[in-house]
PDB file of N, CA, C and O in Angstrom, chain B, residues numbered from 101:
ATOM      1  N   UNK B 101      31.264   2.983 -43.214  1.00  0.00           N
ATOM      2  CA  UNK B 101      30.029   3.275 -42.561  1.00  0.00           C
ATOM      3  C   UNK B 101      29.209   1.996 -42.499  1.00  0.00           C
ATOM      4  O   UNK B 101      29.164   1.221 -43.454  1.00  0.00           O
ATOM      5  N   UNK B 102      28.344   1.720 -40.975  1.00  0.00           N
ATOM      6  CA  UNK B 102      27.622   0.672 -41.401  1.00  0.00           C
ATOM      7  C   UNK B 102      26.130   0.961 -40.805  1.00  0.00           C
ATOM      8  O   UNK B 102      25.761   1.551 -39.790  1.00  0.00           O
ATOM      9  N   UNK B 103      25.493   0.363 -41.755  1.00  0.00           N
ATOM     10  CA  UNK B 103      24.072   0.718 -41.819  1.00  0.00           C
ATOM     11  C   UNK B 103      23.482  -0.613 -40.858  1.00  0.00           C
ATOM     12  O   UNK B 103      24.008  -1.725 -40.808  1.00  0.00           O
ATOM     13  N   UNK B 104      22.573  -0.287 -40.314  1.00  0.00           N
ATOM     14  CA  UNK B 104      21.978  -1.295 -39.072  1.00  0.00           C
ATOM     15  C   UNK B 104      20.416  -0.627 -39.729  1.00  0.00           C
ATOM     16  O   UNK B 104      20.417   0.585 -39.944  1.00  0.00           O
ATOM     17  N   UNK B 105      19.029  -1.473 -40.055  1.00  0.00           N
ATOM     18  CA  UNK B 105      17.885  -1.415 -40.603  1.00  0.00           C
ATOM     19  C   UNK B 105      17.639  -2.117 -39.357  1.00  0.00           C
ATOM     20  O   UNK B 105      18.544  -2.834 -38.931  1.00  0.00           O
ATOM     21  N   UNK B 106      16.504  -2.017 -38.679  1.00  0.00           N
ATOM     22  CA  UNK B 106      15.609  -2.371 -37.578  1.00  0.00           C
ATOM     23  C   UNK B 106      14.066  -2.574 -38.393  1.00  0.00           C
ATOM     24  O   UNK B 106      13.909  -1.808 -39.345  1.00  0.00           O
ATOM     25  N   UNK B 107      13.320  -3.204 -38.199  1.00  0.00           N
ATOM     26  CA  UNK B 107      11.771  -3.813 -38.500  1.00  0.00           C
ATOM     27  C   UNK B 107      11.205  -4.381 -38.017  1.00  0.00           C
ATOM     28  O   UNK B 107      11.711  -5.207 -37.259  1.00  0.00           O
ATOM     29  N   UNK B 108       9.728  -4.284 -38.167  1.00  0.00           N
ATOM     30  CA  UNK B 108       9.046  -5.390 -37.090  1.00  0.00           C
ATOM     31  C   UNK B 108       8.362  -4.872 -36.791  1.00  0.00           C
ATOM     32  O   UNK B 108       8.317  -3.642 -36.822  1.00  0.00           O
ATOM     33  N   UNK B 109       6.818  -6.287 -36.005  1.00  0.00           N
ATOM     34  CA  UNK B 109       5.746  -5.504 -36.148  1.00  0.00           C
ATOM     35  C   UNK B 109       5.709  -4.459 -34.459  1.00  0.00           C
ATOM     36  O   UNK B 109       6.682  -4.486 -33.705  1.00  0.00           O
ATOM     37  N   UNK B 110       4.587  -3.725 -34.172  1.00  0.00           N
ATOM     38  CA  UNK B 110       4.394  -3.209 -33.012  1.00  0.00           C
ATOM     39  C   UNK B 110       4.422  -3.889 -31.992  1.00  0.00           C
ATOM     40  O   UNK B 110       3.595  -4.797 -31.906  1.00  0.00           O
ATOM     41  N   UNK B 111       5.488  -3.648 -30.768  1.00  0.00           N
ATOM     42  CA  UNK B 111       5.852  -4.147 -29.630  1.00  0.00           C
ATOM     43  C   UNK B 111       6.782  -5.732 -29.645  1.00  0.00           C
ATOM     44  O   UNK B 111       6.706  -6.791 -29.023  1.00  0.00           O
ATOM     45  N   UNK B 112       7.800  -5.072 -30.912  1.00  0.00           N
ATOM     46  CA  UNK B 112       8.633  -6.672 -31.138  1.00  0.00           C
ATOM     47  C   UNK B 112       9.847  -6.372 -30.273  1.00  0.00           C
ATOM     48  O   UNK B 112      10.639  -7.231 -29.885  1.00  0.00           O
ATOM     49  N   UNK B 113       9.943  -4.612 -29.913  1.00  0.00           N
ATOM     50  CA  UNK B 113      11.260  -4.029 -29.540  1.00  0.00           C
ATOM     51  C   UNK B 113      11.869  -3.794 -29.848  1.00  0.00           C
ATOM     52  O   UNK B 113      12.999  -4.007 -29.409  1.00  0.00           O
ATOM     53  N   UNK B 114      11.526  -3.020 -31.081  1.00  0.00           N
ATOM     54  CA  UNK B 114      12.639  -2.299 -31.779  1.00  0.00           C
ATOM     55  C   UNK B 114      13.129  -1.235 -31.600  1.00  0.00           C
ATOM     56  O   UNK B 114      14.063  -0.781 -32.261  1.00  0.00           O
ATOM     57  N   UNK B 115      12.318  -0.440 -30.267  1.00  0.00           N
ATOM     58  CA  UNK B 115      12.724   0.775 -30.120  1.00  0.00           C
ATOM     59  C   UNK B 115      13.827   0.848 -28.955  1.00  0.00           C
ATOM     60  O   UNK B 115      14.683   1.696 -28.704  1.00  0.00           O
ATOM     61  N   UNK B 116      13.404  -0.623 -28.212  1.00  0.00           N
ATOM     62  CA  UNK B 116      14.842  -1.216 -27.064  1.00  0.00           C
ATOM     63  C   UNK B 116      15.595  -1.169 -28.082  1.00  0.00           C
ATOM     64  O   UNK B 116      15.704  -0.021 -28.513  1.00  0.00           O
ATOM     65  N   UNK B 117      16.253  -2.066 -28.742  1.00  0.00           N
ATOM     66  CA  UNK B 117      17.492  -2.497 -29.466  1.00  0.00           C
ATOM     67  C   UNK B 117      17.888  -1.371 -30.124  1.00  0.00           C
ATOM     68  O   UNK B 117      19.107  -1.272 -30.265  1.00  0.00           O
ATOM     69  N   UNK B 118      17.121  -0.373 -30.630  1.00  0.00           N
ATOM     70  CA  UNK B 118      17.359   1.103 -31.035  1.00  0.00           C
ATOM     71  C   UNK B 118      18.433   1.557 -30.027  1.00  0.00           C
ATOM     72  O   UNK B 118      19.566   1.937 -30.321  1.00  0.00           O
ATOM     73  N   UNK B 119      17.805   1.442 -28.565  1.00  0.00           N
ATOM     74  CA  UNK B 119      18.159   2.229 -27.794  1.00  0.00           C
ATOM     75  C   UNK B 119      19.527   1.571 -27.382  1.00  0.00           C
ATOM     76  O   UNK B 119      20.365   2.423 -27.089  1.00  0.00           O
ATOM     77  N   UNK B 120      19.892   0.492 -27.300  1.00  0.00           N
ATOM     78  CA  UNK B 120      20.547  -0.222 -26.765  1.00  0.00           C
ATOM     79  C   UNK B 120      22.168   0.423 -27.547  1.00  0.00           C
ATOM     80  O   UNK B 120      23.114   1.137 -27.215  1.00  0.00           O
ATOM     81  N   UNK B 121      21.702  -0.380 -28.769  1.00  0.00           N
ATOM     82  CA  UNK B 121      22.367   0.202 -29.958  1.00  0.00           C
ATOM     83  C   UNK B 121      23.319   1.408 -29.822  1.00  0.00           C
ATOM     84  O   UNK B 121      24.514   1.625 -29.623  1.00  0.00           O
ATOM     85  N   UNK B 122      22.060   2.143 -30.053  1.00  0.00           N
ATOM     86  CA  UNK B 122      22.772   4.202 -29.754  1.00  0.00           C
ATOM     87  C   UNK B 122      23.953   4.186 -28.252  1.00  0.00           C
ATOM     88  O   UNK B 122      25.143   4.479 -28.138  1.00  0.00           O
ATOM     89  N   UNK B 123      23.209   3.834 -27.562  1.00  0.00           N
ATOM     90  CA  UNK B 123      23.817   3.517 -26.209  1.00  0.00           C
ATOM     91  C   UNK B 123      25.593   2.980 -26.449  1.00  0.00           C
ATOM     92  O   UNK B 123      26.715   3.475 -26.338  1.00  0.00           O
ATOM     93  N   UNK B 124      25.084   1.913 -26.765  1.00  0.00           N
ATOM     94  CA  UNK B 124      26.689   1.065 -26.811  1.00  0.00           C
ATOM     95  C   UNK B 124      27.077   1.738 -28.131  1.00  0.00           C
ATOM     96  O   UNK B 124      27.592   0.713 -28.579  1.00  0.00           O
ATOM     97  N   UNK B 125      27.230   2.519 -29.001  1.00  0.00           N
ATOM     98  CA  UNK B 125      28.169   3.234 -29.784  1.00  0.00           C
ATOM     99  C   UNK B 125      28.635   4.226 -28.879  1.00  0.00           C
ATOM    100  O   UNK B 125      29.848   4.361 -28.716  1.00  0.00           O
ATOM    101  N   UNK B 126      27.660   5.071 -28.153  1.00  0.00           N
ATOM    102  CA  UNK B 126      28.184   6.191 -27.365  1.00  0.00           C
ATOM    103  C   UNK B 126      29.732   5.695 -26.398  1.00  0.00           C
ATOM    104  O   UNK B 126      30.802   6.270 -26.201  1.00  0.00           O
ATOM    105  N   UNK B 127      29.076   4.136 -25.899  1.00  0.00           N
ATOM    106  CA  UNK B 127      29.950   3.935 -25.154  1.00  0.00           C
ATOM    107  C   UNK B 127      31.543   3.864 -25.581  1.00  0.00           C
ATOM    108  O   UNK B 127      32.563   4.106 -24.936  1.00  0.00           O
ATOM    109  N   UNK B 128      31.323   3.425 -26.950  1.00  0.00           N
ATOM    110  CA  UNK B 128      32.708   3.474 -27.405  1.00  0.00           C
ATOM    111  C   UNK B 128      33.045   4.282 -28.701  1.00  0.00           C
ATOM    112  O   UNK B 128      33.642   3.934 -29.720  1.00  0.00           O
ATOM    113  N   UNK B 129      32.396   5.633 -28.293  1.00  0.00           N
ATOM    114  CA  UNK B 129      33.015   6.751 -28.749  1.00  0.00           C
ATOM    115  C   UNK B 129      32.385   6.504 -30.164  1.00  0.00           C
ATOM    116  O   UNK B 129      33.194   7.160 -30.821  1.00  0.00           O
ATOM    117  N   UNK B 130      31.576   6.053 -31.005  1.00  0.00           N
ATOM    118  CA  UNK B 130      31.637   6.249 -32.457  1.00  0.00           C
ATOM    119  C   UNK B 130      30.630   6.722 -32.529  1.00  0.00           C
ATOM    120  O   UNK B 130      29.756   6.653 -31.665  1.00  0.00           O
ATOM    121  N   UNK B 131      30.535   7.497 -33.946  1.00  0.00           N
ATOM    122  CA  UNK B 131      29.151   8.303 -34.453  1.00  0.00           C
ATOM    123  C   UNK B 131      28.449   7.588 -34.643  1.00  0.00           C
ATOM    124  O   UNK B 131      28.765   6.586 -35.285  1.00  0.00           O
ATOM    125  N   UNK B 132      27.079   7.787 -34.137  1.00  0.00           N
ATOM    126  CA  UNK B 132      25.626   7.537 -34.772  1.00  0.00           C
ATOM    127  C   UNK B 132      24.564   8.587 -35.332  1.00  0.00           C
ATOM    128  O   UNK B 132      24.570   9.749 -34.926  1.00  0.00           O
ATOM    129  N   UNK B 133      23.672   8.142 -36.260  1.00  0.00           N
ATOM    130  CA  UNK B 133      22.504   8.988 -36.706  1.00  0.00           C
ATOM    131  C   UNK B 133      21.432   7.681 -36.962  1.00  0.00           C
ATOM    132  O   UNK B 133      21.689   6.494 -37.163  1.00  0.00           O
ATOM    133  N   UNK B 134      19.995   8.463 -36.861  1.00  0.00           N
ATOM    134  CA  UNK B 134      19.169   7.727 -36.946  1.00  0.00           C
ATOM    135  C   UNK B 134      18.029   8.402 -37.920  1.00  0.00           C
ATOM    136  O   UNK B 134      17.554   9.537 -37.889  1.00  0.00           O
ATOM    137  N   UNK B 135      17.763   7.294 -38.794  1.00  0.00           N
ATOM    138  CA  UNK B 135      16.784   7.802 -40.108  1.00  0.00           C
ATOM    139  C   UNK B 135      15.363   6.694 -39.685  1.00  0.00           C
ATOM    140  O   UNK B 135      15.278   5.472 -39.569  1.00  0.00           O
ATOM    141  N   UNK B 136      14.476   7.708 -39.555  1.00  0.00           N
ATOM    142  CA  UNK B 136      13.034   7.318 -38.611  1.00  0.00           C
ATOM    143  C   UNK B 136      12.171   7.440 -39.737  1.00  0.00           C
ATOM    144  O   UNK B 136      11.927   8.543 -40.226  1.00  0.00           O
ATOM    145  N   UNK B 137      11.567   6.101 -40.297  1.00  0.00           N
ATOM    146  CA  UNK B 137      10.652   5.731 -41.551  1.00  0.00           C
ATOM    147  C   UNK B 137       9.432   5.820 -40.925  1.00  0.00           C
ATOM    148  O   UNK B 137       8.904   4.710 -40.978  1.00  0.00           O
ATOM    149  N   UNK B 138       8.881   6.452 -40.476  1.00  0.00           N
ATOM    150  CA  UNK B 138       7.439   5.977 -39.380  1.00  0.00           C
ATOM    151  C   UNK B 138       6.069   6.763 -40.309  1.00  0.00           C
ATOM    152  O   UNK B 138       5.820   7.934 -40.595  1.00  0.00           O
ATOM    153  N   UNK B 139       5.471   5.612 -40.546  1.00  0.00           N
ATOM    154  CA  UNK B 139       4.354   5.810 -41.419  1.00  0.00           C
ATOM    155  C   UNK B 139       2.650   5.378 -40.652  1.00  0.00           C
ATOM    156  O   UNK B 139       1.563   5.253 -41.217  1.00  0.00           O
ATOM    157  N   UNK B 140       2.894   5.284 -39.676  1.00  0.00           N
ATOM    158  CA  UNK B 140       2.165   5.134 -38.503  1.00  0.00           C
ATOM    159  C   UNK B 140       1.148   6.377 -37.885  1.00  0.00           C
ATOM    160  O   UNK B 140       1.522   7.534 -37.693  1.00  0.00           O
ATOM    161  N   UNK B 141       0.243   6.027 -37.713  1.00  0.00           N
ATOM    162  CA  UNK B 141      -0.622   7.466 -36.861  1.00  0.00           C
ATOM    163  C   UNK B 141      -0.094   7.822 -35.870  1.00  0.00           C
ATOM    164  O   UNK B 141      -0.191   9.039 -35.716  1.00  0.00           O
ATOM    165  N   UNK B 142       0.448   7.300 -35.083  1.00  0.00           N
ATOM    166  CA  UNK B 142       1.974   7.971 -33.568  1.00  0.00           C
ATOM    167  C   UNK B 142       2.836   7.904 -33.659  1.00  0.00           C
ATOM    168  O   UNK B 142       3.391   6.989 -34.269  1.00  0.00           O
ATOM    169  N   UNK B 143       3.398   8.838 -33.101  1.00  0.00           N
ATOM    170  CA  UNK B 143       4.465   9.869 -33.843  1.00  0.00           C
ATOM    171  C   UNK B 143       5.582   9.469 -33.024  1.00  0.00           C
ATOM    172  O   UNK B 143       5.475   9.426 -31.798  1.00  0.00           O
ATOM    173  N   UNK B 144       6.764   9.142 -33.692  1.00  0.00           N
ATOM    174  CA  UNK B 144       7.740   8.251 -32.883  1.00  0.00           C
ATOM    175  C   UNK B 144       8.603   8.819 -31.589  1.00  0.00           C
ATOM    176  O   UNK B 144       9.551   9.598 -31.688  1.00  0.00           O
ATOM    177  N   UNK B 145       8.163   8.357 -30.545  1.00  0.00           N
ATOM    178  CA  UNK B 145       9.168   8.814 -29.791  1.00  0.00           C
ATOM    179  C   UNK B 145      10.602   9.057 -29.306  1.00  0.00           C
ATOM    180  O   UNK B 145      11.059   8.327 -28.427  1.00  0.00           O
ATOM    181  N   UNK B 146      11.466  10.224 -29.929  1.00  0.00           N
ATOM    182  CA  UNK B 146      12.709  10.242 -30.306  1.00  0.00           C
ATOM    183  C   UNK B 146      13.809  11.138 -28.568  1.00  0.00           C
ATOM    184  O   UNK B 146      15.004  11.433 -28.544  1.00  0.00           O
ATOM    185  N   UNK B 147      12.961  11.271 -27.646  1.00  0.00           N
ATOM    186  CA  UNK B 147      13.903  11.535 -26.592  1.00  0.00           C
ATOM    187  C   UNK B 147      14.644  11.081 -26.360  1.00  0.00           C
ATOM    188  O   UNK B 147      15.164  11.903 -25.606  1.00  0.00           O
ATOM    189  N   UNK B 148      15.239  10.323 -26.378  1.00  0.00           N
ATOM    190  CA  UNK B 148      16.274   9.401 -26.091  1.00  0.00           C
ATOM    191  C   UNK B 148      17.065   9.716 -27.212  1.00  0.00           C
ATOM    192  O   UNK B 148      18.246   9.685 -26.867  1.00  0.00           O
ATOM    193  N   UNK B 149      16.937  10.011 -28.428  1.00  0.00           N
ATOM    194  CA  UNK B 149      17.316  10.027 -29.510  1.00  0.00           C
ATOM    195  C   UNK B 149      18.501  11.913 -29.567  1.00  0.00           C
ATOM    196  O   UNK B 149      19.588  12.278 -30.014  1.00  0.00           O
ATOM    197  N   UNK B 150      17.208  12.577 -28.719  1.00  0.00           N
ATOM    198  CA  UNK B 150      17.898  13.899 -28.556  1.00  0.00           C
ATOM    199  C   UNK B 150      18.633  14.061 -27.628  1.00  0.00           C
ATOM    200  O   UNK B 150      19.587  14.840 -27.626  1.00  0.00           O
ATOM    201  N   UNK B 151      18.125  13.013 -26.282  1.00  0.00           N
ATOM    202  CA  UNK B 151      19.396  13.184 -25.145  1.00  0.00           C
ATOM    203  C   UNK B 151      20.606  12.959 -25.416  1.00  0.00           C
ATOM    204  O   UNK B 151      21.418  13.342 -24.574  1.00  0.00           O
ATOM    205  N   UNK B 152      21.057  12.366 -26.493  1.00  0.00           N
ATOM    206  CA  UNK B 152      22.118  11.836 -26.861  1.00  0.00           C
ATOM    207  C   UNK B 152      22.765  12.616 -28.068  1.00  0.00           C
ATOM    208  O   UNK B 152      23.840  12.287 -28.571  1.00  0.00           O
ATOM    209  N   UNK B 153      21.972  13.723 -28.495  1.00  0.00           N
ATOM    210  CA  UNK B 153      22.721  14.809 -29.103  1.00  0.00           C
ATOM    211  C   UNK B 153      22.655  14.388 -30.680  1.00  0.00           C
ATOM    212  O   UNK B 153      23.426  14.983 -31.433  1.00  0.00           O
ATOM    213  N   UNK B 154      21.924  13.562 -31.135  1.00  0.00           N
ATOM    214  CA  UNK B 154      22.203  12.611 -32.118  1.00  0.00           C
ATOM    215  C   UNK B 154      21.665  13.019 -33.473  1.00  0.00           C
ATOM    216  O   UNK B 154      20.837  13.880 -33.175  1.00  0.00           O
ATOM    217  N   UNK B 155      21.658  12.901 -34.754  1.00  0.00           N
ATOM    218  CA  UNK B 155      21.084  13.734 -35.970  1.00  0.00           C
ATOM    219  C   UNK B 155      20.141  12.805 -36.336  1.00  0.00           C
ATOM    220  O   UNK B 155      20.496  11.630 -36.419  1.00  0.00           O
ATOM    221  N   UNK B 156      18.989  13.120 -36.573  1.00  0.00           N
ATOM    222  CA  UNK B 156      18.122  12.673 -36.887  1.00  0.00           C
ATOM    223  C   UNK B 156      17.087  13.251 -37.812  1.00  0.00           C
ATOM    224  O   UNK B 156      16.481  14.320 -37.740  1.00  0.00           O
ATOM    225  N   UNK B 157      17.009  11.857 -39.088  1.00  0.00           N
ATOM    226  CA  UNK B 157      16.251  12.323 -40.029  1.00  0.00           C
ATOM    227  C   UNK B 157      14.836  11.597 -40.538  1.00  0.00           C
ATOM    228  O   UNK B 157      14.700  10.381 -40.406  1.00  0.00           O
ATOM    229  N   UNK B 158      13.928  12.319 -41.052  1.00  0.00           N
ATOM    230  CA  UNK B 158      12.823  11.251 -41.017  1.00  0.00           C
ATOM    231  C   UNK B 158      11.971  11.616 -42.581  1.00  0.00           C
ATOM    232  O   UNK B 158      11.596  12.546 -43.296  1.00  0.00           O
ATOM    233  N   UNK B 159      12.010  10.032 -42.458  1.00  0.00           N
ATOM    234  CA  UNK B 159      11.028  10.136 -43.972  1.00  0.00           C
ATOM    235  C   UNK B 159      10.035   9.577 -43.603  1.00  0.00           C
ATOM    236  O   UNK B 159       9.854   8.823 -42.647  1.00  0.00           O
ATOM    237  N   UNK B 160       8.662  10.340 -45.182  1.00  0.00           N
ATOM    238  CA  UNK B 160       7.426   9.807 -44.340  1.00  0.00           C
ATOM    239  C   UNK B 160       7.024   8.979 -45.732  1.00  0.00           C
ATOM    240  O   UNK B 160       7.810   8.992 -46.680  1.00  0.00           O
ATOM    241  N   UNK B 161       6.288   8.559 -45.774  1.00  0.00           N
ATOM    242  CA  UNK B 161       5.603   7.595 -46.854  1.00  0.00           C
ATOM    243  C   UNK B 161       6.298   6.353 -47.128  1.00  0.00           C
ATOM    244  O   UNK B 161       6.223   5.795 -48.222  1.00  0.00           O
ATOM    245  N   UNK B 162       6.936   5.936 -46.206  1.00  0.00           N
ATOM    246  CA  UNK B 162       7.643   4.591 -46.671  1.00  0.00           C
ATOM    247  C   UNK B 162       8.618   4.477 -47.504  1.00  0.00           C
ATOM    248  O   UNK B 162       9.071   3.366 -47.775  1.00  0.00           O
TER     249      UNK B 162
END
């Protein structure tokens, strides 16, 4: 299994390379899941996350 950690401050693009990411595993067939740390007052936007059928888990407090 390999773990990929994304960070950074607001609007560095982490939610592109997220996407990119998910994307190109789909493309070649391997599982992904995504664990969403968001400790932020807005609430992360995960559509992309569900179009793709994908498990997703989220912790809050850092």
């Amino acid at each position: 299994m390999r773990l990929i950690c994304v960070s950074g401050i607001k609007g560095s693009g982490k939610t592109t390379l997220i996407k990119a990411l998910i994307r190109k595993a789909a493309e070649l067939d391997k599982p992904s899941a995504v664990i969403v740390n968001e400790s932020g007052e807005e609430a992360y936007d995960d559509a992309f996350i569900n179009d793709l059928k994908l498990p997703v888990e989220y912790l809050r407090g850092g």
